[in-house]
C-alpha positions as CSV (number, residue, x, y, z in Angstrom):
1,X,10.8,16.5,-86.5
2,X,11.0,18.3,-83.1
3,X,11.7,15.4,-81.1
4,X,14.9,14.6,-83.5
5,X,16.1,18.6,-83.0
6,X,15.6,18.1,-79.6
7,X,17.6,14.5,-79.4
8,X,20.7,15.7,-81.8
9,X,20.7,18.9,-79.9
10,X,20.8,17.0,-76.5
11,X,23.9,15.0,-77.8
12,X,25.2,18.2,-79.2
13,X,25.0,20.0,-75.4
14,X,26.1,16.9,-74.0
15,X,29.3,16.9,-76.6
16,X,30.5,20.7,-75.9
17,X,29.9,20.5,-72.2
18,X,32.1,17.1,-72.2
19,X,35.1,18.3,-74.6
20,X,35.1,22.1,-73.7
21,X,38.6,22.4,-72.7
22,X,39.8,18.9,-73.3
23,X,43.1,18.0,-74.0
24,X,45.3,15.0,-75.3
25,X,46.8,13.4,-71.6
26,X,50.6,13.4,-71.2
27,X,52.0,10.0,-71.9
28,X,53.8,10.2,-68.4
29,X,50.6,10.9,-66.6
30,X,50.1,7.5,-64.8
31,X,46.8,8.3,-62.7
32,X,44.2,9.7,-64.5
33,X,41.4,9.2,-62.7
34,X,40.5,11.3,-59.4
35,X,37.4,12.5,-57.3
36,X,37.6,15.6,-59.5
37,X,37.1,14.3,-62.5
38,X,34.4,11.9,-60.9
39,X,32.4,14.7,-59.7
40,X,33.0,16.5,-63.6
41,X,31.8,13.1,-65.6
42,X,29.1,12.6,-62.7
43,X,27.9,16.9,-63.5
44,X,28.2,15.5,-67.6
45,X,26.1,12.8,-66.6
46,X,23.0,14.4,-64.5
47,X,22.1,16.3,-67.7
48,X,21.7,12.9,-69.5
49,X,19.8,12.0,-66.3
50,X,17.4,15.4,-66.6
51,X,17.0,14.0,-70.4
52,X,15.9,10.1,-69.3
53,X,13.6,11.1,-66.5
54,X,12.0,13.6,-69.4
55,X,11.7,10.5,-71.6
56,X,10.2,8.0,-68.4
57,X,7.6,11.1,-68.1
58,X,6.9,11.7,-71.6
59,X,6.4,8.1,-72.2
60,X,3.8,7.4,-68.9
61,X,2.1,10.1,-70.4
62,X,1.4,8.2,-73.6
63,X,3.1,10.6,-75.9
64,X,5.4,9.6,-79.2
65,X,8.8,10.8,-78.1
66,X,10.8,9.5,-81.5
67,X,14.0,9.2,-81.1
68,X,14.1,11.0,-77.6
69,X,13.4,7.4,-76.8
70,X,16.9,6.1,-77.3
71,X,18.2,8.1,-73.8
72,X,15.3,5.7,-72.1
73,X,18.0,2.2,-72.4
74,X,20.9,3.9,-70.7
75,X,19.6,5.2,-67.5
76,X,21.9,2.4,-65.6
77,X,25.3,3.6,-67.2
78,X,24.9,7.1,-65.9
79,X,23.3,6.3,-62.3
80,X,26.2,3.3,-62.4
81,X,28.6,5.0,-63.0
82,X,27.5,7.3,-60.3
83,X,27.5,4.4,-57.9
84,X,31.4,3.4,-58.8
85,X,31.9,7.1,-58.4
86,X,31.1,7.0,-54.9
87,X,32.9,3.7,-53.9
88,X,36.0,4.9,-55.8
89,X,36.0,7.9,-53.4
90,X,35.0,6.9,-50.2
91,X,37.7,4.1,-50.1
92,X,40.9,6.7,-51.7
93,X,40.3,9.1,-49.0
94,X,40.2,6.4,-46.4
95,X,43.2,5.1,-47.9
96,X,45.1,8.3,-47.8
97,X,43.5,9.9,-44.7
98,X,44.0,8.5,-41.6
99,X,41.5,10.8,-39.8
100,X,39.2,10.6,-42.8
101,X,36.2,8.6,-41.2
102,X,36.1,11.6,-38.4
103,X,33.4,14.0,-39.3
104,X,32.1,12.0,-41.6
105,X,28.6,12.0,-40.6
106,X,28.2,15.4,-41.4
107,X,30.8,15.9,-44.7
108,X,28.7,12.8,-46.2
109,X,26.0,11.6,-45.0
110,X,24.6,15.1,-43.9
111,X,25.5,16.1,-47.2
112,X,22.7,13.9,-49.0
113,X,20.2,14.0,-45.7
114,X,19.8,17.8,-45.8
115,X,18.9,18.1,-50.0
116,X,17.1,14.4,-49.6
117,X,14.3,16.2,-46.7
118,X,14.0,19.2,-48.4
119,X,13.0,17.7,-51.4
120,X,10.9,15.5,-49.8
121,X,9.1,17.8,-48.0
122,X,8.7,19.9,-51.5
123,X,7.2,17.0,-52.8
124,X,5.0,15.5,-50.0
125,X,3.2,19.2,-50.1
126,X,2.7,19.3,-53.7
127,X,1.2,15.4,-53.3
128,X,-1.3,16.4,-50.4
129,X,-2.3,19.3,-52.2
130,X,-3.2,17.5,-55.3
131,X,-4.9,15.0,-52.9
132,X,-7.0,17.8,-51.5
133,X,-8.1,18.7,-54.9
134,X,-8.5,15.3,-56.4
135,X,-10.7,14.8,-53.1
136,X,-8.5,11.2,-52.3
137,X,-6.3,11.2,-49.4
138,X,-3.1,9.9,-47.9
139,X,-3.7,6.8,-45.7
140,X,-2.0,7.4,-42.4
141,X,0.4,4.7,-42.7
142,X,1.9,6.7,-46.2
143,X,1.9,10.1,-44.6
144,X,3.6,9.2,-41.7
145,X,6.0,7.1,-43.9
146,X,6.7,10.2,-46.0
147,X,7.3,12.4,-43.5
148,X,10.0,10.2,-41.9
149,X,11.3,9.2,-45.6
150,X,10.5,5.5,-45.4
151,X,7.7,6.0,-48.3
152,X,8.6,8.2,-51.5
153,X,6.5,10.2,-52.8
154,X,8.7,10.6,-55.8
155,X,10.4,7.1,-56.5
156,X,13.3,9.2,-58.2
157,X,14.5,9.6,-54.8
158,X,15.2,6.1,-54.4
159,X,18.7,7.3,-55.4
160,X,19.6,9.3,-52.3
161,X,17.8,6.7,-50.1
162,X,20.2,4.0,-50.9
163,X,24.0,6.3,-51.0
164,X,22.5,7.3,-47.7
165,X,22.5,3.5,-46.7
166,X,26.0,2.8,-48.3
167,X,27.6,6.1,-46.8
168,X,26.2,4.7,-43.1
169,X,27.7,1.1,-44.0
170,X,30.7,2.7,-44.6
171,X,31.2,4.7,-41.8
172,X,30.2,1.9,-39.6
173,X,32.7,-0.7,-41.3
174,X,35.5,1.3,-41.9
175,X,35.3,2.6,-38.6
176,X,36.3,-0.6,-37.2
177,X,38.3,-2.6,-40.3
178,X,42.3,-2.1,-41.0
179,X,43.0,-3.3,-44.3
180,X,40.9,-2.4,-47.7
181,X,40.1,-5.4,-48.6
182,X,38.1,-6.7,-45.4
183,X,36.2,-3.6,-45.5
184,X,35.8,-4.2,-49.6
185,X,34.4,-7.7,-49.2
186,X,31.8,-6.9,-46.2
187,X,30.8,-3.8,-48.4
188,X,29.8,-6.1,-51.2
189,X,28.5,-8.3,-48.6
190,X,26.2,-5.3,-47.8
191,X,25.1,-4.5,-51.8
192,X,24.3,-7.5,-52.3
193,X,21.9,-8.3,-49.4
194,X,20.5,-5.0,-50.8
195,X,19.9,-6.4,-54.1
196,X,18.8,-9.1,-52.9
197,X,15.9,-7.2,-50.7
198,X,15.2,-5.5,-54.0
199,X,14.5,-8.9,-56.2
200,X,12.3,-10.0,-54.1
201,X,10.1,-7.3,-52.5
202,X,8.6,-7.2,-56.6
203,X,7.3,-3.4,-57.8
204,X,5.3,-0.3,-56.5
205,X,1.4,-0.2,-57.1
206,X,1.7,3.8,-57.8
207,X,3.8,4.5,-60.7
208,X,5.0,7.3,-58.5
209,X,5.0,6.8,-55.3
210,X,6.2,3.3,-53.2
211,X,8.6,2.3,-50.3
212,X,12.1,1.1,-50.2
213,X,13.6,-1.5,-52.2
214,X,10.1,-1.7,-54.9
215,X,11.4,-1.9,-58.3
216,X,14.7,-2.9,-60.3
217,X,16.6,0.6,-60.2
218,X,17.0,0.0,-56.4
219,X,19.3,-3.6,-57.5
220,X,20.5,-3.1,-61.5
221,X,23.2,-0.5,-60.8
222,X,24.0,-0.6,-57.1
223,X,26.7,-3.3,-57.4
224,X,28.8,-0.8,-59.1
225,X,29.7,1.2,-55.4
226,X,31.9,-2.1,-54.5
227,X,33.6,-2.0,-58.0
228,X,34.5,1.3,-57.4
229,X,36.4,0.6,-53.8
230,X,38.0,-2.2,-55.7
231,X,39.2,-0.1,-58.5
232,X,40.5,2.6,-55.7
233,X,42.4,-0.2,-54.0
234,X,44.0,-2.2,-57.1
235,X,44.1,1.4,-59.2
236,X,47.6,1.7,-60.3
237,X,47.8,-2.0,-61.3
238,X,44.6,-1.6,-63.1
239,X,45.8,1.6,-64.5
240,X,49.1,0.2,-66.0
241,X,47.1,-2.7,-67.5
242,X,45.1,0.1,-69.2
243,X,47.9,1.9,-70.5
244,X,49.5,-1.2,-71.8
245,X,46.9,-3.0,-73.7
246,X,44.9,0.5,-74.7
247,X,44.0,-0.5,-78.5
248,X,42.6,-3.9,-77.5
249,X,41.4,-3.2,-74.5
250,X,39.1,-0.3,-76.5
251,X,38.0,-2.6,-79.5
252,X,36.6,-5.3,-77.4
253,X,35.2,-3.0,-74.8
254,X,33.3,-0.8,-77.6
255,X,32.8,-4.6,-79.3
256,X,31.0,-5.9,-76.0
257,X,28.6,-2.7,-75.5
258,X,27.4,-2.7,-79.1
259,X,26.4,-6.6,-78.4
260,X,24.8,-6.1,-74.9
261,X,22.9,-2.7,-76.2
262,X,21.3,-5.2,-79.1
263,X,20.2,-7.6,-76.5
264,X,19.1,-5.3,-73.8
265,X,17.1,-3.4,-76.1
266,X,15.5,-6.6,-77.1
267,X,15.1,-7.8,-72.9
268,X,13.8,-3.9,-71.8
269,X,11.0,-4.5,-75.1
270,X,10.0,-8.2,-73.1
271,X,9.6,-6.4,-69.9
272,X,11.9,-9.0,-68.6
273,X,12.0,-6.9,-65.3
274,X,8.1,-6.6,-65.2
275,X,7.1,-10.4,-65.6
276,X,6.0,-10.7,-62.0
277,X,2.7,-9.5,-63.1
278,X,2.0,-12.2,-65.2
279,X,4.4,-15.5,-64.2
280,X,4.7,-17.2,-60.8
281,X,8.7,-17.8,-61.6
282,X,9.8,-14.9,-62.5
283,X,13.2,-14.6,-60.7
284,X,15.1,-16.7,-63.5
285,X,14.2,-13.3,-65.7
286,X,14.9,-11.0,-63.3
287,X,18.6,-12.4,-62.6
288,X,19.2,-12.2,-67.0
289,X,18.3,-8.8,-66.7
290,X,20.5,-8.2,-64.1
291,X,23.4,-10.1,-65.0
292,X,23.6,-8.3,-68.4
293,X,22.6,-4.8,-67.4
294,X,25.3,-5.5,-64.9
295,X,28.1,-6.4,-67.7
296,X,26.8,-3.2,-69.5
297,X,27.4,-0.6,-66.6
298,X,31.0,-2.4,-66.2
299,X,32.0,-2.0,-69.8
300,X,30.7,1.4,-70.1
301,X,32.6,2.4,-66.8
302,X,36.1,0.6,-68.6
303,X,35.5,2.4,-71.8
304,X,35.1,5.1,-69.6
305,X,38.5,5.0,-68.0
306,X,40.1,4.5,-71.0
307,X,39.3,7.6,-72.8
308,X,40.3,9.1,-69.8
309,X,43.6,7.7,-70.0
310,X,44.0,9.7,-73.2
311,X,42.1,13.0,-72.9
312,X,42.0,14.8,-69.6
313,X,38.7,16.7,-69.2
314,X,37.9,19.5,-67.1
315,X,36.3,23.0,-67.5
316,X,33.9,25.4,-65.4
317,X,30.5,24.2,-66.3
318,X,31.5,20.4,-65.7
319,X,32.5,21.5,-62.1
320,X,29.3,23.7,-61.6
321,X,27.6,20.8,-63.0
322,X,29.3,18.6,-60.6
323,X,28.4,20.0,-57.5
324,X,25.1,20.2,-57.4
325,X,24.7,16.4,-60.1
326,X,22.4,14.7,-56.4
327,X,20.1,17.9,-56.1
328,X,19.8,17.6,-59.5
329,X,18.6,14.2,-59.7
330,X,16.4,14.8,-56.6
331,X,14.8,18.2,-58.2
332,X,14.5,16.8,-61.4
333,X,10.6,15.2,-61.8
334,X,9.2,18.0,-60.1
335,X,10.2,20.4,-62.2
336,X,9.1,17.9,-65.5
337,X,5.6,17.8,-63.7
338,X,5.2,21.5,-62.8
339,X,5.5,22.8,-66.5
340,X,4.4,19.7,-68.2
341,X,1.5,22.1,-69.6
342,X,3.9,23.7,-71.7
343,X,4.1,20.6,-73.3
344,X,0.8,20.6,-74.0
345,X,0.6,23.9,-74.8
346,X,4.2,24.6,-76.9
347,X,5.5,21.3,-77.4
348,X,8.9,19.7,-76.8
349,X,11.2,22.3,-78.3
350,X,9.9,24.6,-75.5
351,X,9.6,21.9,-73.1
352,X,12.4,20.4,-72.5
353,X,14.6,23.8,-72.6
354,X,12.5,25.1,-69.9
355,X,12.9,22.0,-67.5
356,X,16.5,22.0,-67.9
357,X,16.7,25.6,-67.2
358,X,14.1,24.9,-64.4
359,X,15.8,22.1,-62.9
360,X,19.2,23.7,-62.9
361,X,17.5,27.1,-60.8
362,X,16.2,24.5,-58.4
363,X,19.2,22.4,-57.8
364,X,21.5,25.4,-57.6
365,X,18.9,26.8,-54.6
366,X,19.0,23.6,-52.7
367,X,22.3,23.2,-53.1
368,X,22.5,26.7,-51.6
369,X,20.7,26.0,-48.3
370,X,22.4,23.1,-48.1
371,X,25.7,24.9,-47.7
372,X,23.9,27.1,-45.5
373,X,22.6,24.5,-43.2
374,X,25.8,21.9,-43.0
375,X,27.9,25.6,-42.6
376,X,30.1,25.5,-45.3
377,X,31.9,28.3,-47.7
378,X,32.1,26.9,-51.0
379,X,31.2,28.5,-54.7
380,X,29.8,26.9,-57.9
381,X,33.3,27.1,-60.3
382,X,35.7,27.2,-57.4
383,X,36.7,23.0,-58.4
384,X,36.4,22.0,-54.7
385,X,35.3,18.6,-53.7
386,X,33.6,18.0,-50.5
């Protein structure tokens, strides 16, 4: 019974936080879809993110979660959607900036390197230290590896690791390319040499700790970045195709993710990502999984854009939120492993209130010193966009 209070009052949060302030969108409104509003679905997003890795913890620990199980399937909508997010962005300020790739280093890239080392550093102490008292030890090749970021000691970071790679790829292409599209088609070019690396380098042996590229959430959502910079470049023809064809367009789209949740529920429950440990050919499954979970972050991302053709969104907490979504992510598991014994000792309907609350005082601290090292003068409601 407390894990379905805690599941129908995670959709009900979820629900207010999303449709606080939200309005029917003027018919005359022809965009309705800017880096504002990605930041505020992306701030929605990282507390369904907070309530997955809860789930992924829970359920490594051998407990019965209930229905707190159902926010397990749709980890790759959220952190896809994140992905398209960033590609949207990157390429609509290049667009309409000239001078946009100057300073980019430091108004990007810095922007997830500062929060990604902190974090890591948080966690590599808190691993040694539990090394020290479960009298095992780093090998040197791991520690050294950590400290430079190569090897994760939380694989939840993998996240960070791989916009870090896409912002540098950016900068480095864009730098040098004059028209959107050459820069969109080496950009997919370089996701999906990435994916590719991810297939085939097969799964961590920790279930916590491994190095780049081990596991499928490094290549089931990252393909989303170049769909975003295509959606930025075709965006008012997209938009107006939208706008014209809404009804269909939203009865097929909600049509097609009811079918693909069936059968992804049914692949996850086959391991269809995991058969490497027991079949010598297992990329044939590998590429199913990937092909649908693929079709399911882009029809989640459309039914995505059309509600937001008709209800414009926007209120204080979904801008807070926002702002500090990556440190969230990147704060996240510690927190869930710190006060797992009130778990133990209260159960979920204290547990996962306290991690969320937990989480949230993290991420707003990191996102703090962040500010503080990269110089900059900005406040939690103030709506700006870095």
């Amino acid at each position: 019974m407390d894990h379905k209070i805690v599941f129908y009052a995670g959709l009900a949060l979820m629900a207010f936080i999303l449709l606080a302030g939200a309005t029917l969108r003027p018919k005359e409104e022809k965009t309705f879809f800017d880096r504002v509003t990605c930041k505020e679905i992306q701030g929605l997003l990282a507390v369904f993110i907070m309530f997955h890795h809860i789930v992924i913890f829970l359920n490594e620990k051998g407990r019965s979660i209930g229905p707190l199980f159902n926010f397990f399937y749709y980890g790759i909508l959220a952190v896809g959607f994140f992905f398209f997010c960033s590609g949207f962005g990157l390429l609509k300020r290049w667009i309409t900036d000239k001078n946009y790739i100057q300073g980019f280093m430091k108004r990007r890239v810095f922007t997830v390197l500062v929060p990604f080392f902190f974090c890591n550093y948080i966690y590599l102490t808190r691993a040694i230290i539990g090394n020290f008292g479960s009298k095992t030890n780093f090998r040197l090749s791991e520690l050294v590896g950590s400290f430079f970021g190569f090897y994760l000691v939380n694989m939840e970071m993998w996240f960070a690791v791989e916009i870090m790679i896409l912002y540098l790829a950016f900068r480095i292409v864009f730098a040098r390319v004059k028209r959107p599209l050459t820069g969109i088609i080496i950009m997919t070019a370089v996701v999906i040499a990435m994916m590719a690396i991810g297939l085939l380098s097969g799964h961590p042996q920790s279930e916590t700790m491994s190095y780049w590229f081990k596991g499928e959430w490094w290549y089931n959502t990252i393909f989303m970045f170049p769909l975003g910079m295509i959606y930025a470049f075709k965006e008012e023809r997209i938009n107006t195709f939208i706008r014209k064809a809404f009804g269909t367009l939203l009865a097929l789209t909600v049509l097609l993710i009811m079918l693909i949740d069936y059968y992804h529920r049914i692949l996850i429950s086959k391991g269809i990502f995991w058969t490497d440990s027991f079949k010598t050919n297992h990329l044939p499954d590998k590429l199913l999984g990937l092909g649908l979970e693929t079709v399911f972050e882009i029809a989640f991302i459309f039914l995505v854009l059309l509600i937001l053709s008709r209800v414009r969104i926007g209120n204080s907490i979904l801008r807070a939120l926002g702002k500090i979504s990556l440190e969230i992510i990147m704060m996240n598991y510690l927190v869930i492993d710190i006060l797992y014994f009130l778990y133990e000792k209260y159960g979920i309907l204290v547990y996962v209130p306290a991690v969320m609350a937990g989480t949230l005082i993290c991420a707003a601290a990191v996102y703090w010193i962040k500010n503080i090292v990269l110089e900059r003068r900005t406040r939690f409601f103030d709506g700006k966009i870095q």
